[in-house]
N, C-alpha and C positions, 0 to 999 in steps of 0.2 A: 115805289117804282124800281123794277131793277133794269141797270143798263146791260146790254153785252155788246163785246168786241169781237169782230169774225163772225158776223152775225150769213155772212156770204159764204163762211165754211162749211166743214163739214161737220165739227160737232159745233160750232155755235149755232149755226142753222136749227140743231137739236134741242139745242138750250131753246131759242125764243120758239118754237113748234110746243116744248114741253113747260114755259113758262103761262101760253097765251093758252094750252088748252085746258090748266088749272085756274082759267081765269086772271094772271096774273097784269098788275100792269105791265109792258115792257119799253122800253124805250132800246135802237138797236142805231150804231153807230159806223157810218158807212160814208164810203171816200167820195159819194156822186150821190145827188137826189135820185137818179136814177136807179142807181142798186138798191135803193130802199123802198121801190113805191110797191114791191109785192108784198113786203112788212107791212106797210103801212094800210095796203087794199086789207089786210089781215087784222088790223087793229093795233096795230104795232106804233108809237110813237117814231120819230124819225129825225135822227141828229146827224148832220155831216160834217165832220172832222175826221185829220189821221194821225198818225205814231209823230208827222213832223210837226205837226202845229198845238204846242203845248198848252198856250190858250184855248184856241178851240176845243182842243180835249177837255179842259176843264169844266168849260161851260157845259158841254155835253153831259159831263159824270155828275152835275151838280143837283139835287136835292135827292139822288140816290138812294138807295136802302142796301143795294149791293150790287157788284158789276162783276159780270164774268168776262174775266183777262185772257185772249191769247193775243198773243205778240208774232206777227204773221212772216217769215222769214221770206228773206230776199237772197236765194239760193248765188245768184248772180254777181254778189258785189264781191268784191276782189278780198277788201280786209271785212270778210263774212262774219269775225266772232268779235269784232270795234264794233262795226255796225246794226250787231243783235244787243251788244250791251248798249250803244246808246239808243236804241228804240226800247227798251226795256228802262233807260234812265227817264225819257221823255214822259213812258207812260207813269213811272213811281210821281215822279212832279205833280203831275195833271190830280192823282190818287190824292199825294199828300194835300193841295191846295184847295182840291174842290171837298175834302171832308166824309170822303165814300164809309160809310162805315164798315163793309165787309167786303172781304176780296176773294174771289174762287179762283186762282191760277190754273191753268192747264200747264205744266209741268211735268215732266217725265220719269220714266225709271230709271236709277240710276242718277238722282236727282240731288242728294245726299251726296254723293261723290264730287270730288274735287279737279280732278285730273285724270287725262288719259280716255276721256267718253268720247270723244269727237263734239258733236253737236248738241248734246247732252250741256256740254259746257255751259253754252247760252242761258237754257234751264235751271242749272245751278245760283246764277249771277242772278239769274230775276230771283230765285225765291229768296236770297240773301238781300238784295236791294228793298225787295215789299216787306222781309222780315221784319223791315228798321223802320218801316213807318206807318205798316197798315195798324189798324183798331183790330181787326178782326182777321184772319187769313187763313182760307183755305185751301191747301198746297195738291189738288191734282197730279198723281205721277203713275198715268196709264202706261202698258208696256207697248209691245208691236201691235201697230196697229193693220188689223184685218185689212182695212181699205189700199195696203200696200202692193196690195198681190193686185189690182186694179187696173196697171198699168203694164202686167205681162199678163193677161189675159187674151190680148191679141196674138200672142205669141201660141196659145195653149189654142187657140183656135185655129189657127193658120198651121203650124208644124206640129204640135201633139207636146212642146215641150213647155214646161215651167221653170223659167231662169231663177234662180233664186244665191245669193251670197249663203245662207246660212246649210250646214248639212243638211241635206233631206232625211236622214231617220232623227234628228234631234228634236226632239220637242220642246218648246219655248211657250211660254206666256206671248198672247193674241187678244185682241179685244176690237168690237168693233165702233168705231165713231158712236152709231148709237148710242152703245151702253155710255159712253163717255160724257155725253151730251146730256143724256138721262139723267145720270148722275148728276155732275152738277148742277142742273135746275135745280135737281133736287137738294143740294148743297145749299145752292141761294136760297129757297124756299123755309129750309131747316131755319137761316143766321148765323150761323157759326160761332165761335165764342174762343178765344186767343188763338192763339196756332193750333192749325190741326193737317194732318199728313193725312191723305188718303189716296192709298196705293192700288193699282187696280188691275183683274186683268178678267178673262173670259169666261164662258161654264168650266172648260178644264186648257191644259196644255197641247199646243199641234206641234205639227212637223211639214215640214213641207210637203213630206210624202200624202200626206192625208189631203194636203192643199189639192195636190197632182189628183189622188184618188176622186176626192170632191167635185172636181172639176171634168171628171172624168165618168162622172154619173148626170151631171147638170149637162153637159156637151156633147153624151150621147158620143165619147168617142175616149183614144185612149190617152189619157196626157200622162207625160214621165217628167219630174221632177229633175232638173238639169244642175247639176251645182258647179257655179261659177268661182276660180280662184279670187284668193282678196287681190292680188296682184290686179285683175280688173276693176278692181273697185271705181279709181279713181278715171279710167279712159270714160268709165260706160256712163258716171255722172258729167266728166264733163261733157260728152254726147247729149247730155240733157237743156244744156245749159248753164251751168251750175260752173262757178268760178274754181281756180284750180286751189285756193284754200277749202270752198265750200267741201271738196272730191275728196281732199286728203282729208278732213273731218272726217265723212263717213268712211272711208277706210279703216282709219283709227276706231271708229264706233264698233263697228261691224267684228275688228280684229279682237278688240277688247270683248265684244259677246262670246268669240270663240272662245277666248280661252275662260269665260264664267267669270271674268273682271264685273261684270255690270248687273245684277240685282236689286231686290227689294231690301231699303231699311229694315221693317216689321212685317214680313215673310208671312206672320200667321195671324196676323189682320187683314189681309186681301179681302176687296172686297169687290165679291162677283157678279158679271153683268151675266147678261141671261140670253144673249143673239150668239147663237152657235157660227162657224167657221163656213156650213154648209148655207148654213141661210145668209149669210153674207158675202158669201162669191154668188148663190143666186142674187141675190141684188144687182150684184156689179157685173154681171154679164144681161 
């Protein structure tokens, strides 16, 4: 049986889609019967517990063979990087107690690093905390994720422009939810075997500009890549809802990309997913 958490996301969604159509057992853990009864119309086993309730995580994780870990942030809470390490403490407990024997983290790039990521932090702290007590662990550290441009698509519809923090001629590592999701089923499926780092990113590197161009063959109109100072960072997240620690995270995140603070461990282990840039803004439009 293997468990996953975030089975309501976007790459756990992935995972139990790509565990159940290898025939796998899955069991998918969710805060309401309700969000789990299309799992379960699916074949999905179906466990409700959340990050608060340590017992019920337990029981949940228990006769496991592996569980895919994401730890689902709550943009909104005031002390944002207390409140990611103790939902990342609650779930290491529930791990150590119930005897899971392998653990897939979704964890990020830039994950290795200690200081000065923003939000990344979060990420650090789980993979040091499951360091100390998984059997098995598999460290997840995809880069930018595709599905981010998602949310200024309305934008590239309506006025032609694509907001974006990062330069438009730069090209960065991309990946999409899918490959991510892929992956790790795939992960869980393998076992793993002590620690293992797997760093991840897309068929090649983008640029915002290509985002604009992309979007601009799919919409049938012209979209320009808009680049937004970091000085906006923090007004436009907390426009989102996003607590004013949350805002000054990614600030710091975003700053630190600029200046190429924030990369891969083992650079030439990457290991690539196969959903290009273009077929994943068609999706998301």
């Amino acid at each position: 049986m293997f468990v996953v958490l975030g089975a309501t996301g976007n790459t756990g969604s992935v995972v139990v889609e790509t565990l159940l159509s290898k025939k796998q057992p899955v069991r998918v853990i969710v805060r309401s019967a309700d969000k789990g009864a299309a799992w379960k119309a699916k074949g999905a086993d179906v466990a409700v517990a959340s990050l608060e309730d340590v017992s019920a995580l337990t029981k949940a994780l228990e006769g496991a063979k592996g569980v895919y870990l994401l730890v689902p942030p709550n943009y909104g809470a005031e002390a944002w990087l207390a409140d990611q390490r103790a939902r990342m403490d609650r779930a290491a407990e529930a791990i150590q107690k119930s005897g899971v024997d392998h653990v897939v983290l979704l964890s990020s790039v830039g994950g290795h690093l200690h200081g000065g990521t923003g939000p990344i932090r979060a990420a650090s702290y789980g993979e040091q905390a499951l360091g100390c007590i998984a059997k098995r662990l598999t460290i997840l550290r995809p880069c930018y994720f595709m599905d981010n441009w998602a949310p200024v698509i309305g934008a590239a519809k309506a006025q032609g422009v694509l907001p974006t923090f990062i330069a438009p001629q730069a090209k960065i590592p991309m990946i999409s939810t899918k490959d991510i999701g892929r992956i790790g089923a795939e992960q869980l499926m393998t076992g793993g075997y002590g620690k293992q780092i797997v760093e991840m990113a897309g068929p090649e590197e983008y640029s915002p500009d290509q985002a604009a161009s992309a979007l601009s063959q799919i919409l049938g109109k012209t979209v320009t890549a808009q680049h937004a100072p970091l000085s906006a960072v923090v007004p436009t997240f907390k426009s989102f809802g996003f607590s004013d620690e949350a805002a000054r995270l990614f600030e710091e995140m975003y700053t630190a990309f600029s200046k190429g603070a924030i990369g891969y461990e083992h650079p030439g282990k990457l290991v690539r997913g196969t959903v290009t840039l273009y077929d994943a803004l068609r999706t998301m439009v």
